[in-house]
LOVO-929084 format. One record per residue (C-alpha): z, x, y. Coordinates in pm, whole numbers. Layout:
Z	X	Y
Z	X	Y $
...
//
This chain:
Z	X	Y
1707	393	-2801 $
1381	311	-2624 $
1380	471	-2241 $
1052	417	-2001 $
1005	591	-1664 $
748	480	-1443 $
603	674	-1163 $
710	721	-839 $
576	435	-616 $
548	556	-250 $
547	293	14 $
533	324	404 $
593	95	624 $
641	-21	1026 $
997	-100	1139 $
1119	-479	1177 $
875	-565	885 $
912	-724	532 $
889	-530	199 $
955	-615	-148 $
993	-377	-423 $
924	-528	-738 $
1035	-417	-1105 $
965	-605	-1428 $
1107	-582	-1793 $
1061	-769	-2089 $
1343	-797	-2382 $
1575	-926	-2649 $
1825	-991	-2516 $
1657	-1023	-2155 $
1809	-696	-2001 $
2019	-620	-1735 $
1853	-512	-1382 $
2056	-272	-1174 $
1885	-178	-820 $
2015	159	-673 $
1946	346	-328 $
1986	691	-310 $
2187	701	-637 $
2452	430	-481 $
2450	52	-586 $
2338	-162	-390 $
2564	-480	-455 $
2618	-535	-62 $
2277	-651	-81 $
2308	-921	-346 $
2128	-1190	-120 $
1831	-928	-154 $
1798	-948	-512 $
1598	-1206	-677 $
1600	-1223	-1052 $
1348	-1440	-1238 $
1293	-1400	-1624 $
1179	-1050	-1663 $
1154	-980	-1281 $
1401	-852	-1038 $
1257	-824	-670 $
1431	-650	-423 $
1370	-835	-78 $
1427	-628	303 $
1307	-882	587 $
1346	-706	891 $
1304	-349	793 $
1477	-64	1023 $
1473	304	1000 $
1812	304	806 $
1690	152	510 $
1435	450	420 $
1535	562	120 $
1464	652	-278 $
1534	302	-451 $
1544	267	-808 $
1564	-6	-1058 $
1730	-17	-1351 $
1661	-252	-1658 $
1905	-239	-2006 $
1960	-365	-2302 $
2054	-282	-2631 $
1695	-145	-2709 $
1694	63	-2413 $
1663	148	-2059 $
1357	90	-1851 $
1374	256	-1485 $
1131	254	-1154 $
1192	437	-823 $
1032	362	-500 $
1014	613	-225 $
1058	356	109 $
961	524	454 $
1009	306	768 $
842	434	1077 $
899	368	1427 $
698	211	1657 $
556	361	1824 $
551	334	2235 $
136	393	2279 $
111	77	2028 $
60	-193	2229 $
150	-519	2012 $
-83	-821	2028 $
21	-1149	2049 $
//
């Protein structure tokens, strides 16, 4: 059995905006992707996952302080297991930050 770990990605970002984490794994049979957030599934999220071919995106459009968090996606299939984890931190905004607009 094949198994791949990729590093840690670390990503900060401002409340109320978009991310996307992205994971990507090739196979035969096309494997299995399995997103995770702090070690608990994340299938309340399903219209947040996008799967295309040999990419799973994981899709938060208005980001709040709630959703920081160690996510991790998973990728099997009978060959093996594939896995990346992305370390999300959402700041606040802050109230000297005057927004332009």
């Amino acid at each position: 059995m094949v198994k791949h770990t990729e590093p840690m990605e670390h990503i900060v970002i401002v409340r109320g905006s978009v991310v996307s984490l992205v994971c990507e794994a090739h196979g035969v049979p096309p494997p299995v992707f399995t997103w995770l957030k702090d070690n608990d599934l994340l299938s309340r999220h399903q219209n947040n996952l996008l799967h295309d071919g040999g990419e799973s995106r994981f899709q938060l459009l208005n980001v709040q302080l709630e959703d920081t968090g160690i996510y991790s996606c998973i990728a099997k299939n009978q060959a093996g297991t594939s896995s990346k984890t992305f370390n999300l931190t959402v700041l606040g905004r802050s109230d000297n930050i005057k927004e332009i607009s």
